[in-house]
N, C-alpha and C positions, 0 to 999 in steps of 0.2 A: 219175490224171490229173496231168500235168505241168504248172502253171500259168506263166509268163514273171510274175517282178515286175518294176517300173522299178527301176532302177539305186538312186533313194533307199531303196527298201525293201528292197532287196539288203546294203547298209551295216548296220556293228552302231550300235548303239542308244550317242550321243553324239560320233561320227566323225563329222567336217562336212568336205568338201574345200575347199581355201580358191575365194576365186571367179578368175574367167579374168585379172581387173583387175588381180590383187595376183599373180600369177605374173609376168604381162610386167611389173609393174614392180619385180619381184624381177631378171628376166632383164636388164632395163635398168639394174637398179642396177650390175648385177656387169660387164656391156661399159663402163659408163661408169667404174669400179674398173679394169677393165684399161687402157682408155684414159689415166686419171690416174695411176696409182703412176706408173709412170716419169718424169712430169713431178716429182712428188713427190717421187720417190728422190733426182733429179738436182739439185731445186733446194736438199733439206737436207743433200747431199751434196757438192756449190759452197760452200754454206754455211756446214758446219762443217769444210772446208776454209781458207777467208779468215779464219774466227779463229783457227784452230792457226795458220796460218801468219804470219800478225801477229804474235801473242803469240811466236812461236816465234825469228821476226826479229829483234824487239823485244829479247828476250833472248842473242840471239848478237849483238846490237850491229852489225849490218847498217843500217848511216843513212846518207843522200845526202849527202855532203859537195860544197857549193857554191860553186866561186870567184866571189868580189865580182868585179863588172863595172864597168869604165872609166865615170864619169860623163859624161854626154851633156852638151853645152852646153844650154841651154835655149834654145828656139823664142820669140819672141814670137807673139800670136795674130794681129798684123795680117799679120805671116810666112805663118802657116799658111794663111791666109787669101788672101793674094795668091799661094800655092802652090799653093791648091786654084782659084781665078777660070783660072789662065796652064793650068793643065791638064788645065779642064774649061770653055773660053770661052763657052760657052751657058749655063751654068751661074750664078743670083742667089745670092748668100749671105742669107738670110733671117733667122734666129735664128742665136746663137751660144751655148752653157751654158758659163763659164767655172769649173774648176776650185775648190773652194771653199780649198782647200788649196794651195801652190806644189807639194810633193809628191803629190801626191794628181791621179789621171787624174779626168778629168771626164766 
């Protein structure tokens, strides 16, 4: 006589299959890995791109050389001021922050 056991008594003796839970989020781990590497590859890939190529500049002495610029005359603020009322006529001037510095933008 041929008896049918259940599937756990079929199994040898300390073989467990894991449960349904830890599969799918094996399987979700490994979509969410495909998904990521390439974000991954590309951003330490940019990355260790930007310092070789600094360092690398840095050392071939590739530097912006900048010609000085013509001095501007200097604005008074009642200037600005009557510059901004003539060509914005609706316009109140309220607050003014003045520069704490003659050099120095405010």
């Amino acid at each position: 006589m041929n008896v049918a056991l259940p599937t756990a008594a079929r199994e040898p003796a300390g073989v467990l299959k894991p449960p349904r839970f830890h599969a799918t989020a094996k399987r979700w781990h490994f979509y969410a890995g495909l998904n990521v590497f390439p974000f991954l590859t590309m951003l330490t890939t940019t990355g260790a791109v930007m310092v070789f190529f600094t360092r690398f500049q840095i050392r071939l002495g590739l530097t912006v050389n900048l010609a000085p610029q013509a001095v501007c005359p200097l604005v008074s603020e009642q200037a600005k001021a009557k510059a901004v009322l003539t060509w914005l006529p609706h316009a109140t001037l309220t607050t003014h922050t003045a520069p704490l510095m003659p050099d120095v933008a405010s």
